[in-house]
C-alpha positions as CSV (number, residue, x, y, z in Angstrom):
1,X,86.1,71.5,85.7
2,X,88.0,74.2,84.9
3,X,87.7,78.1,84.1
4,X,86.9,78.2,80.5
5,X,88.0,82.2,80.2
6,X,91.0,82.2,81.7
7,X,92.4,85.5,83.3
8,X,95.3,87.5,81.4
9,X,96.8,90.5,82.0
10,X,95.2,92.1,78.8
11,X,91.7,91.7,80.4
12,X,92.5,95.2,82.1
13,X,93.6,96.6,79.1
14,X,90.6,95.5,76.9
15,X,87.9,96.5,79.3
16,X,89.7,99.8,79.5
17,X,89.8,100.4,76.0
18,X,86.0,98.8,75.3
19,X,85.1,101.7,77.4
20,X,87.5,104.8,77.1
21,X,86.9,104.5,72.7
22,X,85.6,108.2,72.3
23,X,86.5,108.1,69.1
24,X,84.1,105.1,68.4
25,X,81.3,106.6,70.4
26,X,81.5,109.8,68.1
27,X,81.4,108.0,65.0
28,X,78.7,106.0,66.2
29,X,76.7,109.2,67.2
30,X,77.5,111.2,64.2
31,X,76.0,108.2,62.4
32,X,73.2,108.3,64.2
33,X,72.7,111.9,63.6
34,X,73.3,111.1,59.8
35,X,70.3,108.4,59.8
36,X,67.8,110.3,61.5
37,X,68.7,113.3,59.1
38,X,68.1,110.8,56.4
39,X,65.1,109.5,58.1
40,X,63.5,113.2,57.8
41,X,64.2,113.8,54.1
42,X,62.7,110.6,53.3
43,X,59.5,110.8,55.8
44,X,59.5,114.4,53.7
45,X,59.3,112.8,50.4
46,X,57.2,110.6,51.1
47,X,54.3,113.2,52.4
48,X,55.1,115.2,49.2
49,X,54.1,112.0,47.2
50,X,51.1,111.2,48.9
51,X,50.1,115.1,48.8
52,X,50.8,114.1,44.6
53,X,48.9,111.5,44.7
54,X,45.8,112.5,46.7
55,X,46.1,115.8,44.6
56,X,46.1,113.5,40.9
57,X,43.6,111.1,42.1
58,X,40.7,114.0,43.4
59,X,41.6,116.0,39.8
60,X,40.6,112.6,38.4
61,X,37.5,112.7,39.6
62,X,36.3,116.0,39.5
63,X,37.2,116.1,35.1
64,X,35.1,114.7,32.6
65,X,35.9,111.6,31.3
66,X,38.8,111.2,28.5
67,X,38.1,111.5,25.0
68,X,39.8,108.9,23.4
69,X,41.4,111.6,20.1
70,X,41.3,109.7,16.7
71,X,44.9,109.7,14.7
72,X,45.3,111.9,11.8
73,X,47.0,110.1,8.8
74,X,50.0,110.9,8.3
């Protein structure tokens, strides 16, 4: 049987560049940076809504009930 990956002389060239890519690495890091960034804001909004919530939910609670207001003709 044989070799089913032959060698080239590219293979040098490709490893090479797979690993020497800076500019990919950056990119990928900046992107990174960007999701965790992301990740804060929403991890923010989302303790504001709870705070919102628990804050609605407790006023609820603590008023008398609704008075349903009878329409005036018009």
């Amino acid at each position: 049987m044989g070799n089913a990956y032959p060698v080239s002389g590219n293979r040098k060239q490709y490893s090479s560049s797979v690993r020497g890519d800076s500019a990919w690495d950056q990119e990928a890091d900046i992107e990174r940076v960007s999701l965790v960034e992301e990740n804060a804001r929403l991890r923010a909004l989302v303790v504001q809504l709870s705070n919102l919530v628990l804050r609605n939910v407790v006023d609820q609670h603590n008023t008398p009930p609704f008075m349903p207001a009878r329409r005036l003709p018009d």
